[in-house]
C-alpha positions, 0 to 999 in steps of 0.5 A, a space after each residue: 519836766 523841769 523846775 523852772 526856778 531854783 528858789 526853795 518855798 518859804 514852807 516845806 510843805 508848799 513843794 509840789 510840781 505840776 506841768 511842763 516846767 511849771 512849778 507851784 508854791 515857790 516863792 521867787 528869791 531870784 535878786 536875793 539869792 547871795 551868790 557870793 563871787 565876782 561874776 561880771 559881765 564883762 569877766 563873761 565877756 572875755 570868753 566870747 571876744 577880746 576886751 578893749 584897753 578900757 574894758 581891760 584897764 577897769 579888769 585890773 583895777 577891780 582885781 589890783 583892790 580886791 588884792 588890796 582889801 583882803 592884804 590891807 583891809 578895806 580901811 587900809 587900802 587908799 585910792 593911791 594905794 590902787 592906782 599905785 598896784 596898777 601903775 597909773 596916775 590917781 587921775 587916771 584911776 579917777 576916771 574909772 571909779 571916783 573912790 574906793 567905796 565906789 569899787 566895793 559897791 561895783 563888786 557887790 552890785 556884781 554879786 547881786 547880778 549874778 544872782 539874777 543869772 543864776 536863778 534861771 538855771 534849771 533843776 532837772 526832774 531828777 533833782 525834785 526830791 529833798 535830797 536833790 534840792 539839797 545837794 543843787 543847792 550846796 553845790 551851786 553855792 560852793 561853785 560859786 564861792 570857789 570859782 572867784 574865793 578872794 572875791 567873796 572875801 572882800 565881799 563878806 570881810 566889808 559889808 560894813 563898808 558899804 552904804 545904808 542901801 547895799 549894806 541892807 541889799 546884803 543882809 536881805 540876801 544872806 537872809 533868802 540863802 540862809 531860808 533857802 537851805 532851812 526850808 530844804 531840810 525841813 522838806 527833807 525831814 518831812 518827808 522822812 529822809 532827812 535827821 530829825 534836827 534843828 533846820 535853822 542850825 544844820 543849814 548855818 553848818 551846811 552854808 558855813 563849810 562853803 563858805 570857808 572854802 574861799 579861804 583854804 582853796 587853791 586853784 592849784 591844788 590838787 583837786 579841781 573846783 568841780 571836784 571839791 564842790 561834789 566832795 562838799 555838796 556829798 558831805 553836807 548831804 551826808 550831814 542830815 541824811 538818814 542811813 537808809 535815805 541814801 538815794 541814786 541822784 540819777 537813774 543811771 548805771 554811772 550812778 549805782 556804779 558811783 554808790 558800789 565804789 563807796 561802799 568798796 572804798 568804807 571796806 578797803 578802809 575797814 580792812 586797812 585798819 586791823 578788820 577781818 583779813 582778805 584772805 580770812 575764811 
């Protein structure tokens, strides 16, 4: 049994599971859902077959405004200025994108897509109690802001920029993100394993450490993405969870194994800074 879709229901209480990957009382936020990074088609295309010159070209220009915006600012960056960065005429440029409003749509239209993409994913059984929901979704959302973080920065220096319609799109979408974890932490305090605390302010911390991430992240760091997303996603549950709550996210050796090696690692800490001796009887 799986859940089928990946949204969090507007009430706690509405969560239940029922079927084969069926699922009741969840309320669709598939086209909301801010995903916030730069996953387009033809950047998913690059994996599966070689991208013409065109393709190739619009890739460059996309990437040469989206340095642009956050170096310059969005007010700062004129047309010339990327066509300049990519060496081509303005004309040329022209062909692509008739201004640079044009390309910040394209990237936040390419947000919203993706968000589509992602709510077909689906969230194994073992991920079904509050602190699997949870996690899935820290996780999900750090991945994402980590695999494209400049991206995201554009996007949330310049919603203002936008026109009427995207710019409403967008708060609609930071709105159904923001609900999606409120909603999490409510059922997680519920049913009891979860702090008692304000829901609405414990998710705008939870969102807002993933969300900073695209500024402090180094793919050439020295921890990969996939690392640095399991270590978020663990602090934020961490956050909210009651000490005894503490749960397996997988009923596997690897697992309880993963949960030994905390508590050796809060011991060797304990021990390193002036705690009982090893050799103390």
């Amino acid at each position: 049994m799986v859940f089928t879709d990946t949204s969090i229901p507007r009430r706690a209480q509405d969560i239940r599971v029922t079927g084969r990957g069926q699922h009741s009382g969840w309320r669709r936020h598939a086209d909301l859902i801010i995903v916030v990074t730069f996953l387009t088609q033809s950047s998913k295309a690059r994996m599966t077959k070689t991208l013409t010159k065109s393709d190739a070209l619009r890739e460059n220009i996309l990437e040469a405004a989206t340095r642009l915006f956050i170096e310059r600012g969005f007010d700062g960056t004129s047309f010339n200025d990327i066509a300049d960065a990519i060496g081509v005429s303005r004309p040329a440029l022209y062909y692509y994108f008739k201004s640079k409003e044009a390309i910040l749509e394209v990237l936040t239209e390419t947000v919203t897509r993706a968000a589509g993409q992602l709510a077909s994913e689906a969230v194994p059984e073992h991920m079904k109690h509050p602190a699997g929901i949870l996690r899935h979704l820290v996780l999900r959302h750090a991945q994402l802001i980590l695999t494209h973080p400049l991206q995201f920065r554009v996007v949330e220096r310049n919603e203002g920029n936008l026109p009427p319609k995207q710019r409403k799109l967008a708060e609609q979408a930071r709105r159904a993100v923001l609900e999606q974890f409120q909603h999490a932490i409510e059922y997680g305090i519920e049913q009891g394993q979860f702090c008692a605390m304000d829901a609405k302010v414990a998710a705008f911390s939870i969102i807002g450490m993933c969300n900073w991430s695209a500024w402090w992240y180094s793919p050439s760091g020295a921890r990969s993405l996939e690392q640095v997303s399991e270590q978020v996603a663990d602090m934020a549950l961490r956050s909210v969870q009651l000490e005894n709550a503490r749960q397996l996210r997988e009923p596997s050796a690897a697992e309880v194994i993963r949960l030994l090696r905390d508590d050796i690692d809060m011991l060797e800490r304990h021990l390193g800074s002036g705690g009982p001796s090893r050799d103390a009887s």
